[in-house]
Backbone as CSV, one residue per row, in Angstrom:
resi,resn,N_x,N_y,N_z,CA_x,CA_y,CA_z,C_x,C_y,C_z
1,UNK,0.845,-1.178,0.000,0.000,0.000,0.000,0.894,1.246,0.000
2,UNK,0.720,2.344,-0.960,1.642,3.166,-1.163,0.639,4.396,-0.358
3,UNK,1.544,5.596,0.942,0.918,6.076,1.210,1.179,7.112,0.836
4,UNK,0.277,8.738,0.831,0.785,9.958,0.234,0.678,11.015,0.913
5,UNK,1.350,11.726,1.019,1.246,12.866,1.853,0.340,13.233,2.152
6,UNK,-0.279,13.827,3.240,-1.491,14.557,2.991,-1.053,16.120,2.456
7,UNK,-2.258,17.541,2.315,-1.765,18.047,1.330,-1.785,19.515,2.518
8,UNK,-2.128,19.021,3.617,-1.847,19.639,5.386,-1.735,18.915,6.651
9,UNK,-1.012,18.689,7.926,-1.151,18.378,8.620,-2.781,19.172,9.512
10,UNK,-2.784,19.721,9.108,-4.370,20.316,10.054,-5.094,20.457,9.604
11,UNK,-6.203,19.485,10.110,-7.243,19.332,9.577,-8.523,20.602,10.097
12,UNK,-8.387,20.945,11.192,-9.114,21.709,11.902,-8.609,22.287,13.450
13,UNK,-9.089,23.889,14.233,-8.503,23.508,15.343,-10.000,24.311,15.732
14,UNK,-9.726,23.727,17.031,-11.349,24.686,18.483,-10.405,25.424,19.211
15,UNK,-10.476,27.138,19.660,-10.396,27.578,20.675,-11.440,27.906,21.687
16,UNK,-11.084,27.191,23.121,-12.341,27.260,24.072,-12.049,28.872,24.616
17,UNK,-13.434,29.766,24.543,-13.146,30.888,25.345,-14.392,31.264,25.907
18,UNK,-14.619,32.276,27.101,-15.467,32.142,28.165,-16.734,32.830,28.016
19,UNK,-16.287,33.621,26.589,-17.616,34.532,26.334,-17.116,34.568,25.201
20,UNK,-18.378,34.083,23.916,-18.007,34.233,22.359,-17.798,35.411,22.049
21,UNK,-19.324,36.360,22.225,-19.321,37.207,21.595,-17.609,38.306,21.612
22,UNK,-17.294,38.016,23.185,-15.781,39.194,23.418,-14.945,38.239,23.043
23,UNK,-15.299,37.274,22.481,-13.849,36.782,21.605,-13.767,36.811,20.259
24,UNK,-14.873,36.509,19.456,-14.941,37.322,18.102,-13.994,38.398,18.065
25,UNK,-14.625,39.242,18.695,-14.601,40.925,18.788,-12.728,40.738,18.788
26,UNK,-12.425,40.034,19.910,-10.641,40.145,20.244,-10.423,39.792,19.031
27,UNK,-10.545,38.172,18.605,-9.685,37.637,17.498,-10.387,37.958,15.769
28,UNK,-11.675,38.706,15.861,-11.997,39.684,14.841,-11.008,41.135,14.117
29,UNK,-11.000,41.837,15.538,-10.081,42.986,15.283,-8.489,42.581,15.609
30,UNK,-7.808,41.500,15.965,-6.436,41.197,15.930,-6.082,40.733,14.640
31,UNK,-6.789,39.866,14.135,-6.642,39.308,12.791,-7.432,39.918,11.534
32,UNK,-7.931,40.736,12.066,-9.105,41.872,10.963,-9.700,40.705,10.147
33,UNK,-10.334,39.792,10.800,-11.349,38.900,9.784,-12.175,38.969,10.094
34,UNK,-13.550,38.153,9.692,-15.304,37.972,10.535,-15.282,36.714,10.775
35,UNK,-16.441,36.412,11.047,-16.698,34.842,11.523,-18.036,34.543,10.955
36,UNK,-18.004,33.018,10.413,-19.495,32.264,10.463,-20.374,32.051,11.624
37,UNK,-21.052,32.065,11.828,-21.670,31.858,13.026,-23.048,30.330,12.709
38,UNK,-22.302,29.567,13.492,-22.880,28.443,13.211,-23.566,27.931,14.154
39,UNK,-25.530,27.642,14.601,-25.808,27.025,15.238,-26.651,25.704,15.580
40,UNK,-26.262,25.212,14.279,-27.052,23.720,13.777,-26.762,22.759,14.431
41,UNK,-25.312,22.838,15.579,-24.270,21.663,15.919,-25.352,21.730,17.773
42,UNK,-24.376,20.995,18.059,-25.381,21.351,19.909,-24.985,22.294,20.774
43,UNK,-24.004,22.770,19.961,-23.947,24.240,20.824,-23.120,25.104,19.802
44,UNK,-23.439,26.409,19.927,-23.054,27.717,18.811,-21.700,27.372,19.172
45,UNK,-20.873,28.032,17.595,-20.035,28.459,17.322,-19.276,29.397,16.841
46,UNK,-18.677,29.900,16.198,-18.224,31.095,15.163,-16.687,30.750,14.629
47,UNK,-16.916,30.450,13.244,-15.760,29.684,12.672,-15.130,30.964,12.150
48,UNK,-13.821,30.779,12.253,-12.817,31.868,10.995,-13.151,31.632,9.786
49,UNK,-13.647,32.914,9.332,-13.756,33.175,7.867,-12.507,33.073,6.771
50,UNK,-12.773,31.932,6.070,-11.472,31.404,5.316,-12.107,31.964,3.441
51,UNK,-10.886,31.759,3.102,-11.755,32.003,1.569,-12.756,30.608,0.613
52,UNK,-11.696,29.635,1.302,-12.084,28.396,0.538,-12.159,27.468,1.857
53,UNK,-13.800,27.274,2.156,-13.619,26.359,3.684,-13.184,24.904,2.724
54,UNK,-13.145,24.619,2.140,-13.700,23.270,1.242,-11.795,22.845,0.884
55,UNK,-11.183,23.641,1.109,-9.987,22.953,1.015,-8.595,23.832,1.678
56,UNK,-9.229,25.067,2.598,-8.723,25.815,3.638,-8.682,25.474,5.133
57,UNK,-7.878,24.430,5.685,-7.680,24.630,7.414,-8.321,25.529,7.974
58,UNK,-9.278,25.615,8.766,-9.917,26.758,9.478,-10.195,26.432,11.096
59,UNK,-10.706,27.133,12.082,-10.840,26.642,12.812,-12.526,27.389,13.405
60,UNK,-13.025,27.550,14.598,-13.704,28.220,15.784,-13.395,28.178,16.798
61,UNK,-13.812,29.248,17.227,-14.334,29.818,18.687,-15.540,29.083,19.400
62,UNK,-15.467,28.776,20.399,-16.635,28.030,21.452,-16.620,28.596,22.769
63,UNK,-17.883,28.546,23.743,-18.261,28.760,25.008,-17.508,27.105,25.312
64,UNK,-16.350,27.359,26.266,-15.663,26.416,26.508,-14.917,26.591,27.668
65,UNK,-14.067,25.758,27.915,-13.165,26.036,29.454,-11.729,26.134,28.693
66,UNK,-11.327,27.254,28.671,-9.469,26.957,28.312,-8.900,26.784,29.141
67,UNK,-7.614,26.561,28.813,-6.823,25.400,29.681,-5.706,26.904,30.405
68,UNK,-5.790,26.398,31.622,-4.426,27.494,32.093,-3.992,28.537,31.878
69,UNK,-3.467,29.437,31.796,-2.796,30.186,30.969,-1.396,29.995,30.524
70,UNK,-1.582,29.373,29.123,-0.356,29.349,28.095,0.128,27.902,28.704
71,UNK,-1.180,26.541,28.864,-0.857,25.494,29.384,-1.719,24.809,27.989
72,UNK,-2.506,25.041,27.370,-3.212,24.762,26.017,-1.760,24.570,24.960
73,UNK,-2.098,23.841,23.578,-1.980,23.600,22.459,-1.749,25.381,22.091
74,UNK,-0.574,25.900,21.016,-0.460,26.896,20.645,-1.164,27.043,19.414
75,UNK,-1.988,27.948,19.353,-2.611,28.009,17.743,-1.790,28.931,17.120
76,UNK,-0.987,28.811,15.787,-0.430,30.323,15.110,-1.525,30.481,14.000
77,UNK,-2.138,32.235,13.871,-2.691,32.445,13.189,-1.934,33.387,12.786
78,UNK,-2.573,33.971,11.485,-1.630,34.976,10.495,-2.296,36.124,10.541
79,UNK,-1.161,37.461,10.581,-1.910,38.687,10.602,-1.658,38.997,9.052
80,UNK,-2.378,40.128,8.839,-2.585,40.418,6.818,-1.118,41.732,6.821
81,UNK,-1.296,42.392,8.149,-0.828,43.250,7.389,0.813,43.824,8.716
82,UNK,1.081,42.679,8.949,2.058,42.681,9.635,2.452,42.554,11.375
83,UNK,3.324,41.946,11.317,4.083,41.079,12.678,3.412,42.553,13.893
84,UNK,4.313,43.503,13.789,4.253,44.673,14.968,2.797,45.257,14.909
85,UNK,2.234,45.200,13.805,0.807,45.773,14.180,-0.232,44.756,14.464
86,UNK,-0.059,43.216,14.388,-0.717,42.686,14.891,-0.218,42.264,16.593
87,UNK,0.426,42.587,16.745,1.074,42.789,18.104,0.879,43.901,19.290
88,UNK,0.502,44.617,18.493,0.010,46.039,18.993,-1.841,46.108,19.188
89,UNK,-2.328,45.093,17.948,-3.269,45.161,18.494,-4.148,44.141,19.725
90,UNK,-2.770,43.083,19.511,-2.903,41.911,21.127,-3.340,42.600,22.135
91,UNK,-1.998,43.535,22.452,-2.126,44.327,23.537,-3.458,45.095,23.970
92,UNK,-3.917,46.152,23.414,-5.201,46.689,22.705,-5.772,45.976,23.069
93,UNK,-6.260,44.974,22.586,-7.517,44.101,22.592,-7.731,43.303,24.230
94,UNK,-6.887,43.516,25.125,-6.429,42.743,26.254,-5.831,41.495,26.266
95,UNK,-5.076,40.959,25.159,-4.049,40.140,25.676,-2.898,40.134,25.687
96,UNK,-1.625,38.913,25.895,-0.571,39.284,26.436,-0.058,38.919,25.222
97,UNK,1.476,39.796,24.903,2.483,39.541,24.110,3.235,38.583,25.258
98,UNK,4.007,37.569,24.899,4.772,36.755,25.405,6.538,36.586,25.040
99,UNK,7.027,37.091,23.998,7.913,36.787,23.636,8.393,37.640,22.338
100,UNK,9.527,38.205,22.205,9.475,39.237,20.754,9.529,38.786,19.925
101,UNK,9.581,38.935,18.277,9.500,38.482,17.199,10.849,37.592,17.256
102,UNK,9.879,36.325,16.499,10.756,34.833,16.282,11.153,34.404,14.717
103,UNK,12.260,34.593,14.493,12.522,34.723,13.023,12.532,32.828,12.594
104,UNK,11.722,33.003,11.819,12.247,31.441,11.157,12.194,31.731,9.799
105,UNK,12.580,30.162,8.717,12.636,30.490,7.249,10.787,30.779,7.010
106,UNK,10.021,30.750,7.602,8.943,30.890,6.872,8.506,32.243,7.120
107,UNK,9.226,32.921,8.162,8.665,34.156,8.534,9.073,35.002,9.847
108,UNK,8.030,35.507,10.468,8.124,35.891,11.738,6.806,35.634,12.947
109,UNK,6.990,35.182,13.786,6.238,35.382,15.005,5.903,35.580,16.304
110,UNK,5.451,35.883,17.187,5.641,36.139,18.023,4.491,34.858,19.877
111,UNK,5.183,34.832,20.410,4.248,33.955,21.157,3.209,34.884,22.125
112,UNK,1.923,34.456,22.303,1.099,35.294,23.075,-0.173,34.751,23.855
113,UNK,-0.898,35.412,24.888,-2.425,34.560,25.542,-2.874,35.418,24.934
114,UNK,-5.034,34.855,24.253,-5.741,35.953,24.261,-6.186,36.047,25.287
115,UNK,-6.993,36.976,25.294,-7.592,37.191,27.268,-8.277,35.567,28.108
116,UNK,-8.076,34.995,26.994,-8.862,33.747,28.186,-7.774,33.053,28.511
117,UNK,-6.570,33.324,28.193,-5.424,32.770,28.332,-4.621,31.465,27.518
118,UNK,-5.724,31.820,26.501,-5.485,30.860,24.991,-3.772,30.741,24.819
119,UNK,-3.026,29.981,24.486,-1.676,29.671,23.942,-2.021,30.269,22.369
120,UNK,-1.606,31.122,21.936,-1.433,31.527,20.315,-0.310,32.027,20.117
121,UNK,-0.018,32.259,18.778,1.337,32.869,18.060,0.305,33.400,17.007
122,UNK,0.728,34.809,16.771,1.021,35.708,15.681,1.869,35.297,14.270
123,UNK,1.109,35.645,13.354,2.406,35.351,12.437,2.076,35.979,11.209
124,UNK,3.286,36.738,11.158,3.050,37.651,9.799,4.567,38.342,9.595
């Protein structure tokens, strides 16, 4: 049996946070995107607005329990229009910068909590 790459390791991710609507709003205006708002499943959601869900990694937001602060799975999401201004608007929005810009070959990022104390990275 010959096996083949897949064409992403991620298939999907959930961030649990304590109040949807003020987490939209955070990871709305940090990442300047919108959200689907989905409530067909057994409890609402609000997925990141991707261009192509049908063959784009995406994830949501849920009324959930997060884990610790910066004891969760790290999610890196991408800012559009750069590393320091999506960093600036962490802060802003009430969460924490963690660490200064992290140079690798694919880019730059930075480690951070959103206010529920989500594990994320910046990346742009």
């Amino acid at each position: 049996m010959t096996q083949t790459k897949p064409k992403n390791s991620i298939a999907w991710f959930e961030i649990p946070v304590t109040d949807l609507e003020k987490a939209k709003k955070f990871y709305g205006n940090v990442l300047q995107i919108g959200f689907q708002d989905m409530t067909e499943g057994p409890n609402p959601i609000a997925i990141f607005d991707v261009a192509d869900m049908e063959s784009t990694p995406a994830g949501h937001l849920y009324n959930g329990k997060p884990a610790t602060d910066g004891t969760g799975p790290t999610v890196h999401l991408g800012v559009r229009d750069g590393l320091e201004n999506g960093l600036a608007r962490i802060k802003n929005e009430g969460g924490k910068v963690l660490s200064p810009a992290i140079e690798v070959p694919a880019g730059r990022f930075a480690y951070c909590l959103d206010p529920d104390g989500n594990s994320i990275a910046v990346f742009g």
